[in-house]
Biopython code that builds the backbone (N, CA, C, O; Angstrom):
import numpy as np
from Bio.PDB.StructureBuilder import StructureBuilder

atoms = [
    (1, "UNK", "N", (46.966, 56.650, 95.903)),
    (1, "UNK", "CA", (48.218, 56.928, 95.225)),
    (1, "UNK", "C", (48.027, 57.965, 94.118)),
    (1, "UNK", "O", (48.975, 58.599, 93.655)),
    (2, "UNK", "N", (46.909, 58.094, 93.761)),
    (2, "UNK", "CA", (46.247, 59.063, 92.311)),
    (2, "UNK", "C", (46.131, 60.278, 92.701)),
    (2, "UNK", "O", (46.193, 61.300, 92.017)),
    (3, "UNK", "N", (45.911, 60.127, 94.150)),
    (3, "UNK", "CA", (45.251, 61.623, 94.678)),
    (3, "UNK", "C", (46.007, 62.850, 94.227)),
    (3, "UNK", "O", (45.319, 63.795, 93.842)),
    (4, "UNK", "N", (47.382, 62.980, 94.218)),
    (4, "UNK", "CA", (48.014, 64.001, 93.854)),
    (4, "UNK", "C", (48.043, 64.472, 92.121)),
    (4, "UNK", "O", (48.367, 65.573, 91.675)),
    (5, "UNK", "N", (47.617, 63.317, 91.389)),
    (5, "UNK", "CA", (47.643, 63.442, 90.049)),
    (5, "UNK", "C", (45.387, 63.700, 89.722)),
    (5, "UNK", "O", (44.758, 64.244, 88.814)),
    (6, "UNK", "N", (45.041, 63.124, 90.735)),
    (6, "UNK", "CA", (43.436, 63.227, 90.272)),
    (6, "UNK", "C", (42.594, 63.942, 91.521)),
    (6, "UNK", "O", (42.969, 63.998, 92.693)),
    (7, "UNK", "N", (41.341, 64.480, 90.955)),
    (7, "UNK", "CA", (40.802, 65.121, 91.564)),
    (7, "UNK", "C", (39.531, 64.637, 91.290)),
    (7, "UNK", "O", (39.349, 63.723, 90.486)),
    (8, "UNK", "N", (38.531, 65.251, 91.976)),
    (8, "UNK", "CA", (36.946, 65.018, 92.051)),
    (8, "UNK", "C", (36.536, 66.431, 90.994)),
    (8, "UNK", "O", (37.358, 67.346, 90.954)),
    (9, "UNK", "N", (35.466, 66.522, 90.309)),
    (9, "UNK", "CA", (34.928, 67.893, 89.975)),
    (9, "UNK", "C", (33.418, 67.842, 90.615)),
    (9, "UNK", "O", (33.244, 66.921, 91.414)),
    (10, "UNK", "N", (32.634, 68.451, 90.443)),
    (10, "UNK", "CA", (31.406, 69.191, 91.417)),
    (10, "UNK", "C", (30.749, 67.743, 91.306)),
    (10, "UNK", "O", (30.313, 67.220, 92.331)),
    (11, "UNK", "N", (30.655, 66.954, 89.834)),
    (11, "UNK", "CA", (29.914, 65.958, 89.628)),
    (11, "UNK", "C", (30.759, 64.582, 89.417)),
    (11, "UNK", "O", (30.933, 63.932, 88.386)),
    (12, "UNK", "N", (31.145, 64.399, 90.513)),
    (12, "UNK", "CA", (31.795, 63.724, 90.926)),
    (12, "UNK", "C", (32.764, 62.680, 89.735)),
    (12, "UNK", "O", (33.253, 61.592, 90.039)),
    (13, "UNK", "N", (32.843, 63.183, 88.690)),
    (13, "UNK", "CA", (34.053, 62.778, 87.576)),
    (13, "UNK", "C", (35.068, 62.951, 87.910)),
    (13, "UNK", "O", (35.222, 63.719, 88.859)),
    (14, "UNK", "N", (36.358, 62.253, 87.223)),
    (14, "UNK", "CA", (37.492, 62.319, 87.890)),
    (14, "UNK", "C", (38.565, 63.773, 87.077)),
    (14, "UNK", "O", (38.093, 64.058, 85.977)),
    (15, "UNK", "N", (39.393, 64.342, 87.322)),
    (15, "UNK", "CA", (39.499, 65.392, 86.651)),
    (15, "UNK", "C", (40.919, 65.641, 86.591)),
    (15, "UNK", "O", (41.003, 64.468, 86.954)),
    (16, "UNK", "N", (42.037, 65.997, 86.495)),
    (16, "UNK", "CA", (43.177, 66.218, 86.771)),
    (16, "UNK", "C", (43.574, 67.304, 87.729)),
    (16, "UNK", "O", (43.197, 68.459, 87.525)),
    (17, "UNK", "N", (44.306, 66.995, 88.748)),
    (17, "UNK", "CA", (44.591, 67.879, 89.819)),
    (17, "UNK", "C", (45.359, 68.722, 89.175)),
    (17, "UNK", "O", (46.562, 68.463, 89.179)),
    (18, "UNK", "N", (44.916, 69.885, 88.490)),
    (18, "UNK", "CA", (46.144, 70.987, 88.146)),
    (18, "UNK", "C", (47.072, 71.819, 89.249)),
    (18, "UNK", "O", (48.266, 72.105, 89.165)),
    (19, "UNK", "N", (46.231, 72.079, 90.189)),
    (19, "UNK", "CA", (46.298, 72.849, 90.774)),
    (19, "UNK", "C", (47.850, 72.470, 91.713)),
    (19, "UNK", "O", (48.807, 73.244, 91.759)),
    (20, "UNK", "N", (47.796, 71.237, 92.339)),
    (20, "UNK", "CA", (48.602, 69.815, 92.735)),
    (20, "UNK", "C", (49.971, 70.146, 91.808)),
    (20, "UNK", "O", (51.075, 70.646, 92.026)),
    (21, "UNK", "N", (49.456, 69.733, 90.965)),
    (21, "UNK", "CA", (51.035, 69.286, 89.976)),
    (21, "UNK", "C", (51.610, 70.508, 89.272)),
    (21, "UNK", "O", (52.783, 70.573, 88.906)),
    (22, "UNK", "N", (50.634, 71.550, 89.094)),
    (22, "UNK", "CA", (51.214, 73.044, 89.202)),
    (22, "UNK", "C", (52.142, 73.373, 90.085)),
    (22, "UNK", "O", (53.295, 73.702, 89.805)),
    (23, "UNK", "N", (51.457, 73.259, 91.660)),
    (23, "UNK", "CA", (52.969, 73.660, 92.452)),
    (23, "UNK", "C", (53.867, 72.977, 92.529)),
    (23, "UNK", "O", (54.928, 73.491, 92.882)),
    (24, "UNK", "N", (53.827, 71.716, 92.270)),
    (24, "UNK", "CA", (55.507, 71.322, 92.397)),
    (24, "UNK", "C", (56.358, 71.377, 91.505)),
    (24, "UNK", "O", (57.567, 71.326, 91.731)),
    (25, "UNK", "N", (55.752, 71.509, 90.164)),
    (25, "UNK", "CA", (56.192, 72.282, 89.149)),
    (25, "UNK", "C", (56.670, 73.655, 89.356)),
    (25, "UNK", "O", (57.784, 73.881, 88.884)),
    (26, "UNK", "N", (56.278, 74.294, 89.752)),
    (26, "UNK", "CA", (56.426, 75.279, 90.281)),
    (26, "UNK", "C", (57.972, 75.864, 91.337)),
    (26, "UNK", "O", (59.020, 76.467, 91.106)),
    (27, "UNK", "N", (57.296, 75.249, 92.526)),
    (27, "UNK", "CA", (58.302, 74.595, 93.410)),
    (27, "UNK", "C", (59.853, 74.110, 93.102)),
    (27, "UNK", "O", (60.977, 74.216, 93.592)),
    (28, "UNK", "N", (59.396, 73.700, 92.331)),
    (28, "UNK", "CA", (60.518, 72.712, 91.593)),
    (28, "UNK", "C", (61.713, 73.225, 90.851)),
    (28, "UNK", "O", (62.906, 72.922, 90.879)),
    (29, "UNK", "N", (60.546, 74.679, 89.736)),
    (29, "UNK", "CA", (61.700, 75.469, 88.706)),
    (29, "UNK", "C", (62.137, 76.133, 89.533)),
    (29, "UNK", "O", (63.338, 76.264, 89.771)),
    (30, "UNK", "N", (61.090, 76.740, 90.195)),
    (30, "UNK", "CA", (61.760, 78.533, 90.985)),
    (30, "UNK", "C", (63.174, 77.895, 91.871)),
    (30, "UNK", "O", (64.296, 78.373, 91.702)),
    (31, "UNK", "N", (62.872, 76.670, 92.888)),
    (31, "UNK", "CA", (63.937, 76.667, 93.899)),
    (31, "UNK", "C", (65.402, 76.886, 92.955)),
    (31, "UNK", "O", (66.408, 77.500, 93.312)),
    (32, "UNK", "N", (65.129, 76.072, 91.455)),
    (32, "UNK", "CA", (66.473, 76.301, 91.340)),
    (32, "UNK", "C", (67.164, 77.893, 90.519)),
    (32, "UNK", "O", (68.210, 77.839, 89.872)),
    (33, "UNK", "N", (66.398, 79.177, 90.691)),
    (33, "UNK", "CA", (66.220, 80.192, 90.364)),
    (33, "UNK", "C", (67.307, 80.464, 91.065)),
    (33, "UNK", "O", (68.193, 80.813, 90.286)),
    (34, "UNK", "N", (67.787, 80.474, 92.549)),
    (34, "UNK", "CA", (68.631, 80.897, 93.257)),
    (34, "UNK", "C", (70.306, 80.195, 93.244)),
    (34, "UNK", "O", (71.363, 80.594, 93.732)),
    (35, "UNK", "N", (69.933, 78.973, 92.435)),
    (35, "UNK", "CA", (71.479, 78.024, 92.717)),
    (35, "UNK", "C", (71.974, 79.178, 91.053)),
    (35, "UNK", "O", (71.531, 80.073, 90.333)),
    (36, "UNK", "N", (73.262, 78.214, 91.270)),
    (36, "UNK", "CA", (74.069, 78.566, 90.631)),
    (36, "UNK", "C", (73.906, 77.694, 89.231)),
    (36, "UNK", "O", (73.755, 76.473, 89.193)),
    (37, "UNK", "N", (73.989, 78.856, 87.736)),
    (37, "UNK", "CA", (73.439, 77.621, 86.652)),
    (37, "UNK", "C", (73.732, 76.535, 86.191)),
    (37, "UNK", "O", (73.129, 75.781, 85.428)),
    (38, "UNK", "N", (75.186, 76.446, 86.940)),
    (38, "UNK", "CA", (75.772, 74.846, 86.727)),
    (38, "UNK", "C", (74.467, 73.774, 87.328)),
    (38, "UNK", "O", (74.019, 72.730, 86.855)),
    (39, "UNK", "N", (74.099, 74.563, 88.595)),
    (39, "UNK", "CA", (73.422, 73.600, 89.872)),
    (39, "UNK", "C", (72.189, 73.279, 89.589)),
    (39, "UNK", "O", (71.697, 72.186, 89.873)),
    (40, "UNK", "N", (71.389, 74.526, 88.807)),
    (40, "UNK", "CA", (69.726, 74.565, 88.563)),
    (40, "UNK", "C", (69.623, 74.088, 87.037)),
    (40, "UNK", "O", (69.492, 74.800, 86.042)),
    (41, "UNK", "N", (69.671, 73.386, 87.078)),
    (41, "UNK", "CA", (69.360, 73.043, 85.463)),
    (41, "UNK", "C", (68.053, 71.958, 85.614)),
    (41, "UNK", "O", (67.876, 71.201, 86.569)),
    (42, "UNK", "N", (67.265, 72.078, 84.518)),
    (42, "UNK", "CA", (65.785, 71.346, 84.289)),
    (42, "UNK", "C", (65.998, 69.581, 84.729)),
    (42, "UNK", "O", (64.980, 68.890, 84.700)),
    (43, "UNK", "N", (66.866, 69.154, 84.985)),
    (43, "UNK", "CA", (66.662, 68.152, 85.148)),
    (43, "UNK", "C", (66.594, 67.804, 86.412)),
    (43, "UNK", "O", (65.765, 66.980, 86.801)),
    (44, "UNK", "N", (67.614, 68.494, 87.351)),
    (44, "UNK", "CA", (67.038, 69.051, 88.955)),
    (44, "UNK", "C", (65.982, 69.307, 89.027)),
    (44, "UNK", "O", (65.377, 68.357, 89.525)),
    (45, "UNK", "N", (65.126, 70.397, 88.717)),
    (45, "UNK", "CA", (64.140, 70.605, 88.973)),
    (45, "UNK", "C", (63.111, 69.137, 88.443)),
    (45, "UNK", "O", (62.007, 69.168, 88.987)),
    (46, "UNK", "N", (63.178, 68.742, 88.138)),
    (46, "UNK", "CA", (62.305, 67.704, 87.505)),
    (46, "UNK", "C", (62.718, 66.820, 88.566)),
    (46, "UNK", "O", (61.674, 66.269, 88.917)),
    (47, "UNK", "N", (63.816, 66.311, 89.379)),
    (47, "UNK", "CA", (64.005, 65.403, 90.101)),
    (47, "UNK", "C", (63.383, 66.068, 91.372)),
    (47, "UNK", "O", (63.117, 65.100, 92.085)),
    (48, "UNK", "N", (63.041, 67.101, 91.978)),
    (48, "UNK", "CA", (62.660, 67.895, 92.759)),
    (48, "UNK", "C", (60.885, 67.494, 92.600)),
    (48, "UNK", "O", (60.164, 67.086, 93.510)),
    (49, "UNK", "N", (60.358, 67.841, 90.699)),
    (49, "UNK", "CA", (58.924, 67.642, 90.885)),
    (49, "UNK", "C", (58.519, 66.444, 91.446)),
    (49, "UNK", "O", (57.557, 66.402, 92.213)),
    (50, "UNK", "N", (59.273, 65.294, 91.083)),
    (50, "UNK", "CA", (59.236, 63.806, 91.063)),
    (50, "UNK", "C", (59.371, 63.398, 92.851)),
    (50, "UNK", "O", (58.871, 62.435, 93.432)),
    (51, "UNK", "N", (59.918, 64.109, 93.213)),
    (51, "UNK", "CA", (59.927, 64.179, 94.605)),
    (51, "UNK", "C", (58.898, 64.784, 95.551)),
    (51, "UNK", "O", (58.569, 64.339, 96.651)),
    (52, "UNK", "N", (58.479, 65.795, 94.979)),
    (52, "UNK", "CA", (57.632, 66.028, 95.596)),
    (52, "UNK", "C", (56.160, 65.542, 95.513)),
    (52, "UNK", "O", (55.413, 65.488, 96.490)),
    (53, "UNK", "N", (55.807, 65.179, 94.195)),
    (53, "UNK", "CA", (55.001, 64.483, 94.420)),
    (53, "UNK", "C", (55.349, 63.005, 94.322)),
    (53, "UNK", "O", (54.363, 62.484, 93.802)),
    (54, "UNK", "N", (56.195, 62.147, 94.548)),
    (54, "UNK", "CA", (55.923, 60.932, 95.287)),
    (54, "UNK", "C", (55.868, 60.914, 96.966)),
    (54, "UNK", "O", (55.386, 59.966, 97.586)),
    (55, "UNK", "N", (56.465, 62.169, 97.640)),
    (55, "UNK", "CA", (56.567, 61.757, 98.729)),
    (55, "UNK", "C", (55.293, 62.436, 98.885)),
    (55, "UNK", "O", (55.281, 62.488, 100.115)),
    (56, "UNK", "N", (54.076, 63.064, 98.478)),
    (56, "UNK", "CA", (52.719, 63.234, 98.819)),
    (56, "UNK", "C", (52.178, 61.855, 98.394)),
    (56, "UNK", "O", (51.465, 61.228, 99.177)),
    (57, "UNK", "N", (52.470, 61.394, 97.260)),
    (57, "UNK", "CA", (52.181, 59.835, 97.402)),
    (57, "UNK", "C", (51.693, 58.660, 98.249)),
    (57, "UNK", "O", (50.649, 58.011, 98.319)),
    (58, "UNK", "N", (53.091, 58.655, 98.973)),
    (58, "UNK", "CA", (53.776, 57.876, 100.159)),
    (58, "UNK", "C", (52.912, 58.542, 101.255)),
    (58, "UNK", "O", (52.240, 57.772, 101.941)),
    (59, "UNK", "N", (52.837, 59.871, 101.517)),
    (59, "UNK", "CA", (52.419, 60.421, 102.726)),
    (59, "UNK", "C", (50.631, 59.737, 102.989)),
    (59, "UNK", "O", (50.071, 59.132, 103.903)),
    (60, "UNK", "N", (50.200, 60.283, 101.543)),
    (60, "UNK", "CA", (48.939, 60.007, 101.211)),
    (60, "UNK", "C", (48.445, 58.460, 101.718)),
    (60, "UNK", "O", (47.382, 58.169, 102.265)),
    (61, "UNK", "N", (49.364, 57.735, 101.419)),
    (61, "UNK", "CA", (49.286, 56.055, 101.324)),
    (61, "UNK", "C", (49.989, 55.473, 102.966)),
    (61, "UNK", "O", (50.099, 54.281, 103.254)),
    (62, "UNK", "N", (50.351, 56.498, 103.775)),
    (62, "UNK", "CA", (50.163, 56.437, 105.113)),
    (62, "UNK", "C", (49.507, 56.654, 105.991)),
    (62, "UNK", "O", (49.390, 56.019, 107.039)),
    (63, "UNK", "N", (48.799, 57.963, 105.518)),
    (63, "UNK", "CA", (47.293, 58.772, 105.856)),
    (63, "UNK", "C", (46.502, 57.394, 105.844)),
    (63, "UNK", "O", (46.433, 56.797, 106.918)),
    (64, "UNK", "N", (46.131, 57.053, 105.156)),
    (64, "UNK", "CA", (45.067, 56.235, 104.007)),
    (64, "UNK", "C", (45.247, 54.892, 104.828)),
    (64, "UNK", "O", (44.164, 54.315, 104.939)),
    (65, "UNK", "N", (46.246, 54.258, 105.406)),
    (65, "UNK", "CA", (46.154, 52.945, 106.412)),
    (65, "UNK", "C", (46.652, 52.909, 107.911)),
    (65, "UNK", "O", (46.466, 52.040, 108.764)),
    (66, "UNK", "N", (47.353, 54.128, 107.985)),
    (66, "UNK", "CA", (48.243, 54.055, 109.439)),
    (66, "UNK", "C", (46.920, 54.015, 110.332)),
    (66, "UNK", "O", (47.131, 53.271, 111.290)),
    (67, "UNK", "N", (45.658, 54.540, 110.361)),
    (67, "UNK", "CA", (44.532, 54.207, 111.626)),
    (67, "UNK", "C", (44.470, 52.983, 111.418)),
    (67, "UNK", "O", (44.961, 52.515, 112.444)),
    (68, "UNK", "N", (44.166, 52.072, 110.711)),
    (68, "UNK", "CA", (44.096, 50.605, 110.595)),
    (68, "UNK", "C", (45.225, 50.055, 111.438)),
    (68, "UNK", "O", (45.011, 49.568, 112.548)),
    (69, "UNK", "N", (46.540, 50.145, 110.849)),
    (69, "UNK", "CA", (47.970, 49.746, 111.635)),
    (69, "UNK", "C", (47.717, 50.385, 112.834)),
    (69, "UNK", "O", (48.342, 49.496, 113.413)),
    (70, "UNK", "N", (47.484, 50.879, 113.455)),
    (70, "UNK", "CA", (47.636, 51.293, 114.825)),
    (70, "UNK", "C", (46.278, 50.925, 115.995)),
    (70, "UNK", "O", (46.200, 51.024, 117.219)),
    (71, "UNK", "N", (45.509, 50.559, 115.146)),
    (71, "UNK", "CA", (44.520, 49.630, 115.789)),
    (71, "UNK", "C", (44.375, 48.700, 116.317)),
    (71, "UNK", "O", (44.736, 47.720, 115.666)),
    (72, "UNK", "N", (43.856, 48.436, 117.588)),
    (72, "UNK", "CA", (44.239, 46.715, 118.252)),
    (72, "UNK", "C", (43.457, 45.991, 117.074)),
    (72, "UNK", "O", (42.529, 46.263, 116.312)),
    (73, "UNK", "N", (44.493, 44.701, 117.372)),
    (73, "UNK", "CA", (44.086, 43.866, 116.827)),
    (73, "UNK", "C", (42.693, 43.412, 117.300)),
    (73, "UNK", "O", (42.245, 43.960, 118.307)),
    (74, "UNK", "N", (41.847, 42.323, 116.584)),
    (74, "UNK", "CA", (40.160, 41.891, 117.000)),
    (74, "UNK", "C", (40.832, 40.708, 117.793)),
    (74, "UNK", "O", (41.771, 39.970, 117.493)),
    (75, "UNK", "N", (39.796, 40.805, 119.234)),
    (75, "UNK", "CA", (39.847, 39.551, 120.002)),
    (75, "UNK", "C", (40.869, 39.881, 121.115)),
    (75, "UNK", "O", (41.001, 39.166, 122.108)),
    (76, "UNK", "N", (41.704, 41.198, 120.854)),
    (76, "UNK", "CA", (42.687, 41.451, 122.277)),
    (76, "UNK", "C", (41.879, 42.944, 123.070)),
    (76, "UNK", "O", (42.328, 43.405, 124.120)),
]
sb = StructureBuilder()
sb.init_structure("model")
sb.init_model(0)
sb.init_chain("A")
sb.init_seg("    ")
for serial, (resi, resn, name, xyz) in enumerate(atoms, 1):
    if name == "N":
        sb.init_residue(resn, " ", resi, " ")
    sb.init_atom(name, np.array(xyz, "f"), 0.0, 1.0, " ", f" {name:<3s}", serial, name[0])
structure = sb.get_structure()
């Protein structure tokens, strides 16, 4: 669930994923660059960052068990 907020560095400490939470930050301001300024205002975009990284979250935390779930069960 951390993965999008944490990272590994060379020596294996835990580090903050900038790079991660940069683009959806990112992502997030620019898309609303094109709406209209009623439409793009910072709090959109912030519901946009929040979105994007929970649903890497979620994705992450499906990655992370769906081979298990899709595995026969032991004994069949």
């Amino acid at each position: 669930m951390t993965a999008n907020l944490v990272t590994y560095d060379r020596n294996a400490g835990e580090t903050p994923h900038i790079s991660r939470v940069g683009s959806a930050f990112a992502a997030g301001f620019t898309g609303n660059l094109w709406m209209r300024p009623d439409l793009g205002t910072p709090p959109r975009a912030m519901r946009g960052v929040s979105m994007n990284l929970g649903i890497g979250s979620v994705f992450n935390l499906v990655r992370e068990f769906s081979p298990r779930a899709a595995a026969p069960l032991p004994g069949k």
